[in-house]
N, C-alpha and C positions, 0 to 999 in steps of 0.2 A: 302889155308886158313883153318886154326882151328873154327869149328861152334858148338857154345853151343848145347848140346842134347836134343833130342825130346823126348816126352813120347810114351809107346805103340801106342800110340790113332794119333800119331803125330801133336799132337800139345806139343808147345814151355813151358806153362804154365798150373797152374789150377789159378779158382776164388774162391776167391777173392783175389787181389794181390793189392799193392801200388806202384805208381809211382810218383818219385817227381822230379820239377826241380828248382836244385838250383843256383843262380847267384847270384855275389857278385859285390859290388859298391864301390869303391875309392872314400874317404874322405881327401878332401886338406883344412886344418885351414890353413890361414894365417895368424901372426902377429897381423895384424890390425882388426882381428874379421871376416874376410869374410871366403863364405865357398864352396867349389867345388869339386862336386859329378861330376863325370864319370861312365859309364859300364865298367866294367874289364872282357869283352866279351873274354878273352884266359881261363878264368877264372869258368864258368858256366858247372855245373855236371849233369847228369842226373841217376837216381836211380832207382833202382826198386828192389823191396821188395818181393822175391816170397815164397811162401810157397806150399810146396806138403802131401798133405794127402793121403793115400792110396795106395803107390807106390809098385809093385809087386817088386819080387827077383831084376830078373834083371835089371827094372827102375833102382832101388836107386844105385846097384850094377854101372852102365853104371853112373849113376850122381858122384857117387864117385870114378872113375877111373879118370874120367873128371877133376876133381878137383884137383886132384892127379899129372895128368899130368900136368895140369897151374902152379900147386907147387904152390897153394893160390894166392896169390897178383900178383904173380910176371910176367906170361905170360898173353898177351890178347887172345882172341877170338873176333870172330863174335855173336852179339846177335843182332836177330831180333825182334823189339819192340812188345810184344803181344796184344799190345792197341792201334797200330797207324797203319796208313796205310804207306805199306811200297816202293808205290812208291814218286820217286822225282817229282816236277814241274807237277803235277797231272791236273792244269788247262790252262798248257803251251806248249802244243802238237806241238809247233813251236820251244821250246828250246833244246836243244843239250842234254840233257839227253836223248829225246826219237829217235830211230832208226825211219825214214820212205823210206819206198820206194820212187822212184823217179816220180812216178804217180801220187802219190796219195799228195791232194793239203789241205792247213789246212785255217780257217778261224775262228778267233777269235773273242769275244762280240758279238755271238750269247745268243738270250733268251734261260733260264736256265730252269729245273722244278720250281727253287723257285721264277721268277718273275723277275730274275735280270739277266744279261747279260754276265755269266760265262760259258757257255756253247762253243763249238768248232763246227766246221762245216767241215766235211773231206767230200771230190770230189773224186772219184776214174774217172779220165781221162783214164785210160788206155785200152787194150783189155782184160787183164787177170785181176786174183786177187791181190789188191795190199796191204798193211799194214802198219802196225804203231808199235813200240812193244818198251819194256824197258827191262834191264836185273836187277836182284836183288842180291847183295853175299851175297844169302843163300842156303842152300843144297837143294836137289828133294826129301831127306827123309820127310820134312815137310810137314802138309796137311794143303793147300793155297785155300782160298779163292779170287776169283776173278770178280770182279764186278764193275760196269757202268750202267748209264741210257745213253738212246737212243730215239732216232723220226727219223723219215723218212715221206717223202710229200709220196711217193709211197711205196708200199710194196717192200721190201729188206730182203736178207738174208746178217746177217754175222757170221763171226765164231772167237770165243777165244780160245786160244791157249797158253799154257803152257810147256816148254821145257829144258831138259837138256840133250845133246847129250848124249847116242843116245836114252833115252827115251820121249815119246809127251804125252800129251792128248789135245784134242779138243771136242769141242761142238759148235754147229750150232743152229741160233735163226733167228725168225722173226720177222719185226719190222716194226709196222705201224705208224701212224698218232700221236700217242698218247703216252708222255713218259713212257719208259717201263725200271722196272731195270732185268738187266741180271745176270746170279751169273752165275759161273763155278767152283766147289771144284774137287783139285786135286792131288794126291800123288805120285810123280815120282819113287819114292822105291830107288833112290842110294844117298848115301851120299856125295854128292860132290856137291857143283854149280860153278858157278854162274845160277840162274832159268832164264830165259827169260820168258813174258808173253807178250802174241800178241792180236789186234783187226785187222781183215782181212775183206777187203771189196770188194763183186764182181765186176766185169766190170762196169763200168756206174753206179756204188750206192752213191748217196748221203744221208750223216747221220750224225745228230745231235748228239754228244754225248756229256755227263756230269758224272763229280766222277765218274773218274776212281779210284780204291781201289784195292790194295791185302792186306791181313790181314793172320792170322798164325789162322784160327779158319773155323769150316767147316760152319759159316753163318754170312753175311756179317753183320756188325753192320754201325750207320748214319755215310753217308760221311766225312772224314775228308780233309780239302786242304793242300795238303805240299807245301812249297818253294824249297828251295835252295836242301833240306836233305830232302829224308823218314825217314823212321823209321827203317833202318837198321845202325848198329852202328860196327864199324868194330876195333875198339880199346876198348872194354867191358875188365872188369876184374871183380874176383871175390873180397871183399870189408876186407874179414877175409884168412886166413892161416890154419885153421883147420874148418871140417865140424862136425855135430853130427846127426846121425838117432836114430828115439826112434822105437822100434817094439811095434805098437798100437798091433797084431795080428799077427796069424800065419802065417807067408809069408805076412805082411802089414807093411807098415813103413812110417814117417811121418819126414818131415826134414823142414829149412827154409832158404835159402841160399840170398845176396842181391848182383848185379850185379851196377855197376858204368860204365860209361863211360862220358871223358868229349864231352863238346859240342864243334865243331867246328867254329869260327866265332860269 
């Protein structure tokens, strides 16, 4: 896979940026005066509008090879939404997006932090440690944020976990009585994915969790729910055929480039 480029800092964008999504509606007149609207759901684009201020040599250089390579319009890439959260089924830990071990047991319309009944309940039955995890296609150069709240009746350690053979990172938390949210930022330094990101639960640990999140920014912003799609879009293109950089400064540059991709379904 081809994956849109990251900056120094690795992250995906700067702010302030625009996102829009636009969907279009089928109009039937008939004849006799009536009138029938449908979704034209093949139909529906999503946009985003970025703008970069202050991009060193190489940024802009690395953003316009890129370009270059797609040859404008014409090839897609991977872009990962810098404003969504980019896993799938986020509150459906029972759905076939997410990997689990065979131990470990899910239980759904558990209470939430907010009151209401969106929360999961993982059982770790086993004797070892068992898990849960999703994969994302997007590369380990990105820096992810990854984050969830959690409760547990007794005290629990578990651990998150973030991966792209053959490099890890992990962190270990403890998690009592009272919802707690957890973050892990992480940069796996190679350009290639697909990432996998895990929640690992000791022998015997039962735990409450809610919003799960990874996002492309090192501090997790409010939970967002996905369905069916995260936030990662794997048929992106660029929206124009030529780029322009203006030099604000010496060694500084400022460009504004707008990525498209349609929506699925």
């Amino acid at each position: 896979m081809t994956y849109y480029p990251n900056l120094s800092t690795g992250a995906v964008a700067q702010y302030p940026l625009v996102r829009k999504r636009k969907l279009r509606t089928i109009f039937n007149h008939t004849l006799d005066g009536r009138q029938t609207k449908l979704p034209d759901t093949m139909a529906g684009i999503m946009e985003w509008q970025l703008t970069y201020i202050g991009l060193n040599v190489a940024e802009a250089t690395q953003l316009r090879t890129f370009f270059e390579e797609r040859e404008g319009q014409l090839k897609s890439f991977v872009f990962a939404d810098p404003t969504d959260n980019l896993l799938a089924r986020s509150e459906e830990l029972g759905n076939e997006a997410w990997v689990r071990d065979p131990l470990l047991q899910v239980q759904n319309a558990v209470l939430d932090p907010n009151g209401t009944q969106r929360a999961c309940r993982l059982t770790n039955i086993g004797q070892g440690d068992q898990g849960i995890r999703q994969t994302i296609s997007s590369p380990g150069s990105y820096v992810y944020s990854f984050s969830l709240y959690t409760r547990s009746a007794l005290p629990t350690s578990v651990t998150l976990r973030s991966s792209v053979l053959p490099a890890s990172v992990e962190k270990a938390f403890e998690c009592g009585s009272e919802w707690r949210r957890l973050k892990m930022v992480s940069s796996l330094g190679v350009d290639y994915g697909p990432v996998w990101f895990e929640l690992l639960l000791n022998a015997g640990a039962i735990l409450d969790v809610f919003g799960l999140q990874v996002e492309t920014q090192i501090e997790p912003s409010p939970y967002r729910k996905t369905a069916n799609l995260g936030g990662v879009y794997e048929n992106a293109r660029f929206n124009v055929d030529e780029i322009a950089f203006v030099a604000d400064s010496l060694a500084q540059f400022s460009t504004q480039v707008t990525v498209l991709s349609r929506l699925e379904g």
